[in-house]
PyMOL commands that place a pseudoatom at each C-alpha (Angstrom):
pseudoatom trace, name=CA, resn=UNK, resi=1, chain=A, elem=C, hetatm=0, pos=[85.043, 96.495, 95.342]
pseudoatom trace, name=CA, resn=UNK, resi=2, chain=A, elem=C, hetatm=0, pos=[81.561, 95.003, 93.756]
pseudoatom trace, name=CA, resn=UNK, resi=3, chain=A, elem=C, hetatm=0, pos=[81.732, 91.497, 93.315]
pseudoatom trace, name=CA, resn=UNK, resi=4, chain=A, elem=C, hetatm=0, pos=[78.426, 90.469, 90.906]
pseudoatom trace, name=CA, resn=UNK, resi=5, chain=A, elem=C, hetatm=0, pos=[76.190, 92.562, 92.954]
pseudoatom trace, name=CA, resn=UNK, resi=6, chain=A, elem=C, hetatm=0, pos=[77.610, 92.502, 96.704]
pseudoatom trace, name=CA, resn=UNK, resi=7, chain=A, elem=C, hetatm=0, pos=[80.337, 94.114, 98.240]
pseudoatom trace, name=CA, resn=UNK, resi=8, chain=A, elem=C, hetatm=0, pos=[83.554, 92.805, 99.426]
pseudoatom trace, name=CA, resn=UNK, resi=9, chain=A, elem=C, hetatm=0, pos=[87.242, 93.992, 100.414]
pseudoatom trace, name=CA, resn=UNK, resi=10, chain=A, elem=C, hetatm=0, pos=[90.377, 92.780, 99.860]
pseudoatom trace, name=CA, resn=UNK, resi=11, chain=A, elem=C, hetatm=0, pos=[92.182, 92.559, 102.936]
pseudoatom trace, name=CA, resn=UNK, resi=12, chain=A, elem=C, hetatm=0, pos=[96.423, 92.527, 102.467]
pseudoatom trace, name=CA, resn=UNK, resi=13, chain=A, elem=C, hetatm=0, pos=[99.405, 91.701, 104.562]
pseudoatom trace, name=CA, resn=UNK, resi=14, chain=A, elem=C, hetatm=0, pos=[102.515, 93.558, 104.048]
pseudoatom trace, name=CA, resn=UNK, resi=15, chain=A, elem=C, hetatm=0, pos=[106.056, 92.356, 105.507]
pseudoatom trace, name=CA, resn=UNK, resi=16, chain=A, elem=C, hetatm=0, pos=[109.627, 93.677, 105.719]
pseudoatom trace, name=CA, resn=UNK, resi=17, chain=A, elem=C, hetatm=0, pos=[112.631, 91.671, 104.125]
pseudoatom trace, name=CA, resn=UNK, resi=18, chain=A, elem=C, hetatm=0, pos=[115.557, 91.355, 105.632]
pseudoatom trace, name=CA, resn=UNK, resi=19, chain=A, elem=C, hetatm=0, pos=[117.231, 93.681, 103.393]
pseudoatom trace, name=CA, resn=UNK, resi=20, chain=A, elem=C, hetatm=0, pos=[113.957, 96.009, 104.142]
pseudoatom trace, name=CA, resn=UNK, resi=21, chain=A, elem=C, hetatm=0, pos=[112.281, 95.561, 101.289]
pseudoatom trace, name=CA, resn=UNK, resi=22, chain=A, elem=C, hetatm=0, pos=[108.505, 95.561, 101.324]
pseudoatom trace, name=CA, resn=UNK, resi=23, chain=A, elem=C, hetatm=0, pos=[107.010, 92.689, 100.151]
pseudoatom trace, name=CA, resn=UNK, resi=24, chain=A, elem=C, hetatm=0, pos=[103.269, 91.355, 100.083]
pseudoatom trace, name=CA, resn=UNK, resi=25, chain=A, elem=C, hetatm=0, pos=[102.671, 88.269, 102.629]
pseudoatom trace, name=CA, resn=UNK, resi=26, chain=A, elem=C, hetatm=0, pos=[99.195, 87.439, 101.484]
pseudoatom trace, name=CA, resn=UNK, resi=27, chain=A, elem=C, hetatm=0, pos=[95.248, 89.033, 100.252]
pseudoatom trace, name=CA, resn=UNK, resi=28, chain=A, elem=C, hetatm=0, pos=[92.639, 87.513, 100.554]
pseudoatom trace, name=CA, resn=UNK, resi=29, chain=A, elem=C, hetatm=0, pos=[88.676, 88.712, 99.511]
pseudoatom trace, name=CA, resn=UNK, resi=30, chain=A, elem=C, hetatm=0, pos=[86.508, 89.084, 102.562]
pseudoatom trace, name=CA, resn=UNK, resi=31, chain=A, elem=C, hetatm=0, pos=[82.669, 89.786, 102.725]
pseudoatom trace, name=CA, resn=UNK, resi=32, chain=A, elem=C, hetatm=0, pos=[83.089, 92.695, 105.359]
pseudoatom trace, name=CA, resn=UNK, resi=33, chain=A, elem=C, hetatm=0, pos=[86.360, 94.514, 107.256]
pseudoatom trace, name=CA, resn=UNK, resi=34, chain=A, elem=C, hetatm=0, pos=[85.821, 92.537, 110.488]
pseudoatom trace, name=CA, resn=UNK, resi=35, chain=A, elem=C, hetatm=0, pos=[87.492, 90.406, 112.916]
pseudoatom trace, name=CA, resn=UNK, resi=36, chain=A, elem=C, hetatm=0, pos=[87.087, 87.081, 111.520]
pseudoatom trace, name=CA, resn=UNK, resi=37, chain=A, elem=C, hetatm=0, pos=[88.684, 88.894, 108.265]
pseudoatom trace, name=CA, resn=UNK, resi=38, chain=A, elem=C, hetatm=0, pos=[91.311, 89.565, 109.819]
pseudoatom trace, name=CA, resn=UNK, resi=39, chain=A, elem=C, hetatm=0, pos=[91.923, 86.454, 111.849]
pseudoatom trace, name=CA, resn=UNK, resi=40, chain=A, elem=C, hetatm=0, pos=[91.816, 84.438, 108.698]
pseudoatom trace, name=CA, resn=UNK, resi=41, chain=A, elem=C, hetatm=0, pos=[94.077, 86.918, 106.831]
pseudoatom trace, name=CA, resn=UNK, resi=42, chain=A, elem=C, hetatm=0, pos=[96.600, 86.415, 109.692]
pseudoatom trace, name=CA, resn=UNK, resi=43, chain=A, elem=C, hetatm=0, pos=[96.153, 82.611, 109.875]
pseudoatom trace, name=CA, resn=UNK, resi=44, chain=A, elem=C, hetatm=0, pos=[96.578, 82.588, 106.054]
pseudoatom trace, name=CA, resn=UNK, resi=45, chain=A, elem=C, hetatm=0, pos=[100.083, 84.399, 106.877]
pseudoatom trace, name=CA, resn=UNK, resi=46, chain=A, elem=C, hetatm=0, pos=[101.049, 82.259, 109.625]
pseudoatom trace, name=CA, resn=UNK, resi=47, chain=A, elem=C, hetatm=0, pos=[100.740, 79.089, 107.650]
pseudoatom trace, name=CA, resn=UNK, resi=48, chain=A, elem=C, hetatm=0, pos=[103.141, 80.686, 104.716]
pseudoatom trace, name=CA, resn=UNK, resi=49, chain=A, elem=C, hetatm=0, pos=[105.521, 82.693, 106.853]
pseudoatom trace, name=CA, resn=UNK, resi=50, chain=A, elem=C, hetatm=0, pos=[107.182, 82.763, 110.383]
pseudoatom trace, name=CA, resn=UNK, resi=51, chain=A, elem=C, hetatm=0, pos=[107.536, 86.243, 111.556]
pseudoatom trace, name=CA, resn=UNK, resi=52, chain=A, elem=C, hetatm=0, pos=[108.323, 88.137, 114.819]
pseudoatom trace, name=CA, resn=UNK, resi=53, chain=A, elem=C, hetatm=0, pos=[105.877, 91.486, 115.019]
pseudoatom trace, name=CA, resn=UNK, resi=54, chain=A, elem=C, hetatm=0, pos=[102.672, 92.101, 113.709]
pseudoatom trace, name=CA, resn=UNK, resi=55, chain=A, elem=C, hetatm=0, pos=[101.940, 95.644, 113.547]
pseudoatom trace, name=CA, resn=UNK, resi=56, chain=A, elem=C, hetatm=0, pos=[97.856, 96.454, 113.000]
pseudoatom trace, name=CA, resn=UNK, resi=57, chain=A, elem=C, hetatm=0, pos=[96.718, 99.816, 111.458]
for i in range(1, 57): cmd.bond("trace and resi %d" % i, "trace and resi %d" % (i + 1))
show_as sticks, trace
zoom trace
């Protein structure tokens, strides 16, 4: 993604229903695919959602 001359990604966390549906938790616009990416993204999800596995690929 080029954001006004840099570069950025958009970093997403997808969840499982109950009824197993798919369903998007959260994105959120990062400066570079790296830990503290991550850590926010899954802070970001924590504060929205309660949830028993995280599963990382």
């Amino acid at each position: 993604m080029k954001l006004k001359e840099r570069r950025g990604v958009l970093l997403s966390a997808i969840g499982v229903t109950e009824e197993g549906k798919r369903a998007v938790l959260e994105i959120i616009l990062s400066r570079e695919e790296d830990a503290t990416g991550y850590w926010r993204l899954l802070v970001e999800v924590w504060k929205k959602h309660s949830f028993i596995l995280i599963v990382a690929s």
